[in-house]
OpenMM code with the backbone's topology and positions (N, CA, C; nanometers):
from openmm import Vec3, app, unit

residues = "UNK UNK UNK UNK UNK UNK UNK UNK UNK UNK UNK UNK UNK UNK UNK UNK UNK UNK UNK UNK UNK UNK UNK UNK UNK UNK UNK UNK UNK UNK UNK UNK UNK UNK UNK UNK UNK UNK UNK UNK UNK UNK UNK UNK UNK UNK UNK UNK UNK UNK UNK UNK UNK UNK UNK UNK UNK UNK UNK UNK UNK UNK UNK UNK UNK UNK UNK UNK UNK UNK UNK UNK UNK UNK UNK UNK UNK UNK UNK UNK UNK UNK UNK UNK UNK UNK UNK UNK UNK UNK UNK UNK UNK UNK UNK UNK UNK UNK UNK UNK UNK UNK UNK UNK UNK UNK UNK UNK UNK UNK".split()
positions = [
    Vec3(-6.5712, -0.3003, -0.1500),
    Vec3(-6.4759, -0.3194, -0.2581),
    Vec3(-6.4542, -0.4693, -0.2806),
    Vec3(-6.4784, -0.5074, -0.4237),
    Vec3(-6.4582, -0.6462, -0.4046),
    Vec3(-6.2831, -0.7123, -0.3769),
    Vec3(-6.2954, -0.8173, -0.3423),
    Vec3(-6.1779, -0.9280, -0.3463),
    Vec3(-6.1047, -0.8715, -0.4922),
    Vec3(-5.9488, -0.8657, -0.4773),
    Vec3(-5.8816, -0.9215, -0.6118),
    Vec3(-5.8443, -1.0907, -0.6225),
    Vec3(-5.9432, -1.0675, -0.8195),
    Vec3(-5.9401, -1.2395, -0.7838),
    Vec3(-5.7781, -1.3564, -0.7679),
    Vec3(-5.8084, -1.3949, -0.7659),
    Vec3(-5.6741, -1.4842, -0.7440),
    Vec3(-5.7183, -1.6492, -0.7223),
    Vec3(-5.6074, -1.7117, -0.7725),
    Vec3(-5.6274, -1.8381, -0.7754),
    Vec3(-5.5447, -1.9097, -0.6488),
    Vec3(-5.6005, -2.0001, -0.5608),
    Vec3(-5.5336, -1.9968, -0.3819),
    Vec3(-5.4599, -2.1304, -0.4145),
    Vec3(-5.4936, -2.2319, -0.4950),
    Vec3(-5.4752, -2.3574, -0.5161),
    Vec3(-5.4958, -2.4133, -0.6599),
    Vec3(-5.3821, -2.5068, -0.6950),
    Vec3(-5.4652, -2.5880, -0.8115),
    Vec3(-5.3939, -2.7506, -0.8025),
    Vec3(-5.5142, -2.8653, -0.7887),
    Vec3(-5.4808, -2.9512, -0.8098),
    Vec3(-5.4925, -3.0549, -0.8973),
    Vec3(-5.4050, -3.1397, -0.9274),
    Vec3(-5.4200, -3.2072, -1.0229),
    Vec3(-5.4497, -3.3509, -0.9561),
    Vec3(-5.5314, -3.4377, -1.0142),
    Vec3(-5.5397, -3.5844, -0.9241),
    Vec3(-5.6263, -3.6609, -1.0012),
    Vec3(-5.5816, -3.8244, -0.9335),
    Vec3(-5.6522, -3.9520, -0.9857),
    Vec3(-5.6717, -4.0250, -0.9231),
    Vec3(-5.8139, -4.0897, -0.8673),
    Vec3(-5.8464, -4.1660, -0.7225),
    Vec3(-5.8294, -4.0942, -0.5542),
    Vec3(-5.7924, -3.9278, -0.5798),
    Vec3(-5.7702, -3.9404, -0.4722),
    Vec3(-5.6508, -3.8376, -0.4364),
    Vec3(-5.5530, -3.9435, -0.5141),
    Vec3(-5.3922, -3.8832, -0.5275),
    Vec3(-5.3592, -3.7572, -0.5780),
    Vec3(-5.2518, -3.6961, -0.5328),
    Vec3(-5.2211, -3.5501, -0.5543),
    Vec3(-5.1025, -3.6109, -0.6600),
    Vec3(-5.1130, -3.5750, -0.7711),
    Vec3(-4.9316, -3.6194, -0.8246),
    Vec3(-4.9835, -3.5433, -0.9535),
    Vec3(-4.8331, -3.5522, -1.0146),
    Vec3(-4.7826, -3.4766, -1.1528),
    Vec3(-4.7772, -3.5611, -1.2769),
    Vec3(-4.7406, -3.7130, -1.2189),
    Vec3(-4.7581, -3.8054, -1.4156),
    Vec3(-4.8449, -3.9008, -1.3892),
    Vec3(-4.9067, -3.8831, -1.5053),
    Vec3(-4.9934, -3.9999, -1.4824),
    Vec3(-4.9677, -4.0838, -1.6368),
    Vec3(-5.0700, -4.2208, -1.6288),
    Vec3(-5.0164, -4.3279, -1.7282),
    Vec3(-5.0773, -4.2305, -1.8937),
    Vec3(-5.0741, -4.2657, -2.0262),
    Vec3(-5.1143, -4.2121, -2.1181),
    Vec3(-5.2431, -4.2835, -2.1224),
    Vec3(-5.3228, -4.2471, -2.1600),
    Vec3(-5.5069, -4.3397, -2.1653),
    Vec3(-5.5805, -4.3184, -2.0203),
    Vec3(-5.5282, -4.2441, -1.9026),
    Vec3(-5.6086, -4.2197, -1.7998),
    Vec3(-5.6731, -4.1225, -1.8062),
    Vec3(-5.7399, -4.0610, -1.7236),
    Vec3(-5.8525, -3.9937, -1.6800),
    Vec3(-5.7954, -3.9215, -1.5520),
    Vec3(-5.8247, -3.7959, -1.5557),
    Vec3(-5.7837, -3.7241, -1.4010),
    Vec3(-5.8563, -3.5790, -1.4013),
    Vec3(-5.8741, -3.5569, -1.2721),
    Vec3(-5.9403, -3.4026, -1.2504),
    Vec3(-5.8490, -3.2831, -1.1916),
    Vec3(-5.8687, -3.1607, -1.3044),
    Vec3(-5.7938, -3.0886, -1.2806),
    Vec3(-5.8912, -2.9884, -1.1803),
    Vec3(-5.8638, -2.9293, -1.0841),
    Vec3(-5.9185, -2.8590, -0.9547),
    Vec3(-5.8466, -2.7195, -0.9365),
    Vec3(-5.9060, -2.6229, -0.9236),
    Vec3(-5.9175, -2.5148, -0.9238),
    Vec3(-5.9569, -2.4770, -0.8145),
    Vec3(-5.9072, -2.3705, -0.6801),
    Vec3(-5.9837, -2.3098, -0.5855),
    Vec3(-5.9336, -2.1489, -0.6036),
    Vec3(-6.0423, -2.0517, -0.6190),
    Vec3(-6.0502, -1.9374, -0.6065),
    Vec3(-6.0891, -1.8889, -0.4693),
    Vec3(-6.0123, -1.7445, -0.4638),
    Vec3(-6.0426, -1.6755, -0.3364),
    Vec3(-6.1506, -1.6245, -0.3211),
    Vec3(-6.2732, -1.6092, -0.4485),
    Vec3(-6.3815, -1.5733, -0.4307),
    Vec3(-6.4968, -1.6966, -0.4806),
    Vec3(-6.5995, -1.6446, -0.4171),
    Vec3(-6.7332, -1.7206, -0.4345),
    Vec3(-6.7224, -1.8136, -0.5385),
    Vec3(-6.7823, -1.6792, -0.6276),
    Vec3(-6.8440, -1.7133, -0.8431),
    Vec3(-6.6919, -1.6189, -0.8736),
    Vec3(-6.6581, -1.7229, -1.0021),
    Vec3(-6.5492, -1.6329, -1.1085),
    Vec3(-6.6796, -1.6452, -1.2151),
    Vec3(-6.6799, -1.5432, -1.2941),
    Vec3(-6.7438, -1.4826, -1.3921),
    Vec3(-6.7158, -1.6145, -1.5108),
    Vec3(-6.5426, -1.6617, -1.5060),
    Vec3(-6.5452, -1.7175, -1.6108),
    Vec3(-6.4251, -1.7990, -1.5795),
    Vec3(-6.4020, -1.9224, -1.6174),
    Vec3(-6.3221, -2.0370, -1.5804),
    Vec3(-6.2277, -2.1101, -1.6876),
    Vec3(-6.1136, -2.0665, -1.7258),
    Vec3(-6.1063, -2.1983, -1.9147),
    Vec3(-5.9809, -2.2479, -1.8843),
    Vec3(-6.0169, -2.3472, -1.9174),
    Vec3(-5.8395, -2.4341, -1.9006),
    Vec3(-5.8336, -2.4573, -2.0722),
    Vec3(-5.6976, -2.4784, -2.0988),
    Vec3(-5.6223, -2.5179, -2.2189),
    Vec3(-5.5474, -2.5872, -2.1904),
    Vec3(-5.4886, -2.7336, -2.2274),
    Vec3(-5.3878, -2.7754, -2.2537),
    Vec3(-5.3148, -2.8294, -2.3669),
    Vec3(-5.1821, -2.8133, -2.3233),
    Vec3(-5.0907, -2.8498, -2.4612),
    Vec3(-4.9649, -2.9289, -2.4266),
    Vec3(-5.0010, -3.0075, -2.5609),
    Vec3(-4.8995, -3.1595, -2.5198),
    Vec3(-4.7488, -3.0931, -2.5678),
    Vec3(-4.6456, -3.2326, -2.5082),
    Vec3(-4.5071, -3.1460, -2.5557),
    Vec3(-4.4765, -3.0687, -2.6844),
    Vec3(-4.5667, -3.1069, -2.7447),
    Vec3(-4.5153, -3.0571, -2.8906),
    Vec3(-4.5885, -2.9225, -2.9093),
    Vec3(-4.6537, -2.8430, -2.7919),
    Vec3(-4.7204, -2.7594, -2.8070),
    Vec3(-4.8538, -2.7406, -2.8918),
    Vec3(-4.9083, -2.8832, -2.8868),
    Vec3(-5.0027, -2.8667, -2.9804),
    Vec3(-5.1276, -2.8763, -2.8945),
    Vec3(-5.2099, -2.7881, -2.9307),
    Vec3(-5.3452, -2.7893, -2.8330),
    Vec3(-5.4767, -2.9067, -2.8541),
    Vec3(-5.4068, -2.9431, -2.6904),
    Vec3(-5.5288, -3.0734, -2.6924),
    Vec3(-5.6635, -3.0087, -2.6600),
    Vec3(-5.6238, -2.9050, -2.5676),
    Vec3(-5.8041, -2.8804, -2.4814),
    Vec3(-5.7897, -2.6989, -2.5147),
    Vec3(-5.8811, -2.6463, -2.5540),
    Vec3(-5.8771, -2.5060, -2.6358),
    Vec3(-5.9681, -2.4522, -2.5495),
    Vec3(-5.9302, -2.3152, -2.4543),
    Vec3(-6.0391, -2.2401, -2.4007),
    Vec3(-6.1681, -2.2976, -2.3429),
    Vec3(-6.1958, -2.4482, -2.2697),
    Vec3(-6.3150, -2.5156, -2.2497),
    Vec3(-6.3466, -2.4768, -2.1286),
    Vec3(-6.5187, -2.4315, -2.0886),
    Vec3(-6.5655, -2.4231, -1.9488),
    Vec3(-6.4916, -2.4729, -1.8829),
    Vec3(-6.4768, -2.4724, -1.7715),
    Vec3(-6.4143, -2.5220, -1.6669),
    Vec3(-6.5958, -2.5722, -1.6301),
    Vec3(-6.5945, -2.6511, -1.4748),
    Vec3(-6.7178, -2.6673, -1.3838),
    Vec3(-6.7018, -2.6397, -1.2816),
    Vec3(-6.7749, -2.5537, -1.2036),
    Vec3(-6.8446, -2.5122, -1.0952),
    Vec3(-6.8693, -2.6536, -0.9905),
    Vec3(-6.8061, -2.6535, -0.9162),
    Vec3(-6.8355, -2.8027, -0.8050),
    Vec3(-6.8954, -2.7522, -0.6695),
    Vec3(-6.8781, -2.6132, -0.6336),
    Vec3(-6.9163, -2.5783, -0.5182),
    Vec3(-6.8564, -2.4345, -0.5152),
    Vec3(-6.9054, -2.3348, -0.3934),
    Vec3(-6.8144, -2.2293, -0.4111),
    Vec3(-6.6823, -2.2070, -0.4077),
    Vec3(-6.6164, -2.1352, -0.4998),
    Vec3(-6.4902, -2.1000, -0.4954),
    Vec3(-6.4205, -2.2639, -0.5486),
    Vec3(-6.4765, -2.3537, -0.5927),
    Vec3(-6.4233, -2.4886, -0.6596),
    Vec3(-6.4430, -2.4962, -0.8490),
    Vec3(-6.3218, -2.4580, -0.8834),
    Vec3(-6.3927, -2.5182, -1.0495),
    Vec3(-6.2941, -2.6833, -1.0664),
    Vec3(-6.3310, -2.7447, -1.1885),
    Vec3(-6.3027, -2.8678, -1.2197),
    Vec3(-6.3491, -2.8968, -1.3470),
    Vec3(-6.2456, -2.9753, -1.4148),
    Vec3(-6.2664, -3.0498, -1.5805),
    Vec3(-6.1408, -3.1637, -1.5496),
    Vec3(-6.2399, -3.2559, -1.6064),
    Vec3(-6.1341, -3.4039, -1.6341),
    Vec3(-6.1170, -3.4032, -1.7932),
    Vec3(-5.9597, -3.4510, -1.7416),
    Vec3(-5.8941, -3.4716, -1.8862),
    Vec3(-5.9076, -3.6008, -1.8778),
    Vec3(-5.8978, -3.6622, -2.0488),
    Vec3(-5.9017, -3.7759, -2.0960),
    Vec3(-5.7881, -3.7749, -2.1797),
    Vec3(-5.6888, -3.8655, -2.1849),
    Vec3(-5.6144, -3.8586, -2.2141),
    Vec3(-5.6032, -4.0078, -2.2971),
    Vec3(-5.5487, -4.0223, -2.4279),
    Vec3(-5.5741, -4.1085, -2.4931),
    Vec3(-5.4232, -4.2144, -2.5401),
    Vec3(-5.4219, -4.2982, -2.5433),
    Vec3(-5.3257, -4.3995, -2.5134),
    Vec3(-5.2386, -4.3908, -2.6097),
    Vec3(-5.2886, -4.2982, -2.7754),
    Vec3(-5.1833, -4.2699, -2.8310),
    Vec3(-5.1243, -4.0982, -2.8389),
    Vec3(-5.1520, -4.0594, -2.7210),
    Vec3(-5.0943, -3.9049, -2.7102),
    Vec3(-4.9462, -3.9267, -2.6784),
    Vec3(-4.8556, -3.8384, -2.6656),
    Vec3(-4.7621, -3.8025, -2.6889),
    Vec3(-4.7079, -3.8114, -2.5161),
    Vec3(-4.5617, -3.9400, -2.5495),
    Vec3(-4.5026, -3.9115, -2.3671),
    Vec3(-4.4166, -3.7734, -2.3704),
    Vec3(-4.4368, -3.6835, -2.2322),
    Vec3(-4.3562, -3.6236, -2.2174),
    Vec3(-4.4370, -3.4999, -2.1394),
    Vec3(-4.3977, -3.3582, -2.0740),
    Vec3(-4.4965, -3.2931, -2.0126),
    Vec3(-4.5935, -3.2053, -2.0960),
    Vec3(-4.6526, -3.1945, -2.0647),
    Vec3(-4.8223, -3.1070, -2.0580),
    Vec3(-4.8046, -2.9853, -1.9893),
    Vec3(-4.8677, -2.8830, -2.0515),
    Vec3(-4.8622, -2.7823, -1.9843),
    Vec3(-5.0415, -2.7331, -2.0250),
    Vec3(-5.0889, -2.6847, -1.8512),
    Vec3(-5.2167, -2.6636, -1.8455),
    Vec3(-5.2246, -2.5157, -1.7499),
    Vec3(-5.3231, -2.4344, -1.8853),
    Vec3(-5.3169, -2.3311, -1.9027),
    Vec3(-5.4471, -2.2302, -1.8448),
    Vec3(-5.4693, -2.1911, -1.7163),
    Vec3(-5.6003, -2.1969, -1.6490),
    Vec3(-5.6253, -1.9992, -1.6866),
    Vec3(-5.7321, -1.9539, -1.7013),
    Vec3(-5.7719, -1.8095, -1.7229),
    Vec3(-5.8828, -1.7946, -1.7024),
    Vec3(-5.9018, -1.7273, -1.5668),
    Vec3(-6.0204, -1.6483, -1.5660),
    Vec3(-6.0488, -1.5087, -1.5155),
    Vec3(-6.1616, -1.4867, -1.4932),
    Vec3(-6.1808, -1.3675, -1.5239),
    Vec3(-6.3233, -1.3154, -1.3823),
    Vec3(-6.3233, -1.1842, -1.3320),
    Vec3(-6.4306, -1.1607, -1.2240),
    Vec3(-6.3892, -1.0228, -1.2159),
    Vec3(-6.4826, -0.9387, -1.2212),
    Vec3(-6.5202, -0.8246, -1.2313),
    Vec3(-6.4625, -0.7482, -1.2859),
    Vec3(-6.4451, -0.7542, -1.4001),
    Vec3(-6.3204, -0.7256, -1.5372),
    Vec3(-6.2147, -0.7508, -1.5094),
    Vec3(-6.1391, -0.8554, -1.3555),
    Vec3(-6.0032, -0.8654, -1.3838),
    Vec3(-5.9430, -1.0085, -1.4316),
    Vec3(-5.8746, -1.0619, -1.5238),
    Vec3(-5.8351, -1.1485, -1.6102),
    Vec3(-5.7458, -1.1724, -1.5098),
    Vec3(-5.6886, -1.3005, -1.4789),
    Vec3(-5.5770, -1.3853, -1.3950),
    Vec3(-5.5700, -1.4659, -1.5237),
    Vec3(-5.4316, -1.5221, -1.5029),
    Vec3(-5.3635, -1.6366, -1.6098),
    Vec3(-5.2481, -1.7520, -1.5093),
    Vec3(-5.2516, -1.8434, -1.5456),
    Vec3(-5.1980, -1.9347, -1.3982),
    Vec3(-5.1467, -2.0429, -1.5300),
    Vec3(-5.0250, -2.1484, -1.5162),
    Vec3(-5.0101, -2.2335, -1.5604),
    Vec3(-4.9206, -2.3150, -1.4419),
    Vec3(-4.9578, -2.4515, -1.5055),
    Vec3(-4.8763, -2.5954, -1.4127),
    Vec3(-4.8498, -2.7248, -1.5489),
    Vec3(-4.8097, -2.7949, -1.4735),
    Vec3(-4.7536, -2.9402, -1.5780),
    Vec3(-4.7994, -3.0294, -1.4842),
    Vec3(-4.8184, -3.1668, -1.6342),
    Vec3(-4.8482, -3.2597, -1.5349),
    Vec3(-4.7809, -3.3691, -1.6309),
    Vec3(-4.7006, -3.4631, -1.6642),
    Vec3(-4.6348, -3.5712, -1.7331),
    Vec3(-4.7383, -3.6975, -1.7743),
    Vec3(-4.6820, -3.7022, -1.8943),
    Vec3(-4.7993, -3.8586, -1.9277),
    Vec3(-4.6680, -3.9344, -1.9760),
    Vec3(-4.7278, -4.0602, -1.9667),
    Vec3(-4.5921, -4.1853, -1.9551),
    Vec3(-4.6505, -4.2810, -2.0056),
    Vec3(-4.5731, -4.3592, -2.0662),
    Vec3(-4.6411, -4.5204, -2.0993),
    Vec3(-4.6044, -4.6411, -1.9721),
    Vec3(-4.6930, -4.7310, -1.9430),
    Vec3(-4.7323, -4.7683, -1.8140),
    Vec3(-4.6070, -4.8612, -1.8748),
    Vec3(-4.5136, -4.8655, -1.9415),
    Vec3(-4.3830, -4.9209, -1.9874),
    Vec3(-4.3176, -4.8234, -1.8760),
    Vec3(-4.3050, -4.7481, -1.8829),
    Vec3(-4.1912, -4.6498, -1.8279),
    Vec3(-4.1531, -4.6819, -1.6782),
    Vec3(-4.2395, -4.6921, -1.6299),
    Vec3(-4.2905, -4.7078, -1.4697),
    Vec3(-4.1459, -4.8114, -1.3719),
] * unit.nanometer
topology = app.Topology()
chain = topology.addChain("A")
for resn in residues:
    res = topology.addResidue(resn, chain)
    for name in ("N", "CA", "C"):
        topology.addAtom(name, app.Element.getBySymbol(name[0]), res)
């Protein structure tokens, strides 16, 4: 009988670091660990405060077993305030749905 899938971990990070805001115009990898091997199917979405969708249903990547990953780029005139990132996948017809936040700031704020 297989595993029910489930998501064990998700991290967000830059250089290294585990954290929640990062500056507006950076770069960071969002990380994914599943309880099984292969998920059938991987998609993150995110949406800035205003609910408007920056990243729409995109592959996720495969880094190793049970690892997915996509870096966001985040552009220096996006919007301060939180993000909400919207992870769904899917393995042997069962659909999981998972969300987290992560804050973008102007390197003013700091």
């Amino acid at each position: 009988m297989p595993l029910n899938l489930k998501i064990s971990n998700i991290f967000i990070n830059s250089n290294s670091k585990i954290r929640t805001q990062y500056f507006l115009g950076s770069s960071f990898d969002i990380t994914i660990i599943f309880n099984v091997v292969t998920v059938t199917s991987a998609k993150i979405t995110i949406l800035d405060p205003s609910l408007v969708t920056k990243v729409n249903a995109v592959n996720m990547t495969k880094q190793v077993d049970k690892v997915y990953s996509y870096t966001y780029q985040s552009v220096s005139t996006d919007l301060n305030g939180v993000y909400i990132i919207q992870i769904t996948a899917v393995n042997n017809g069962k659909t999981i749905f998972d969300e987290r936040t992560f804050e973008l700031i102007n390197q003013t704020n700091t």
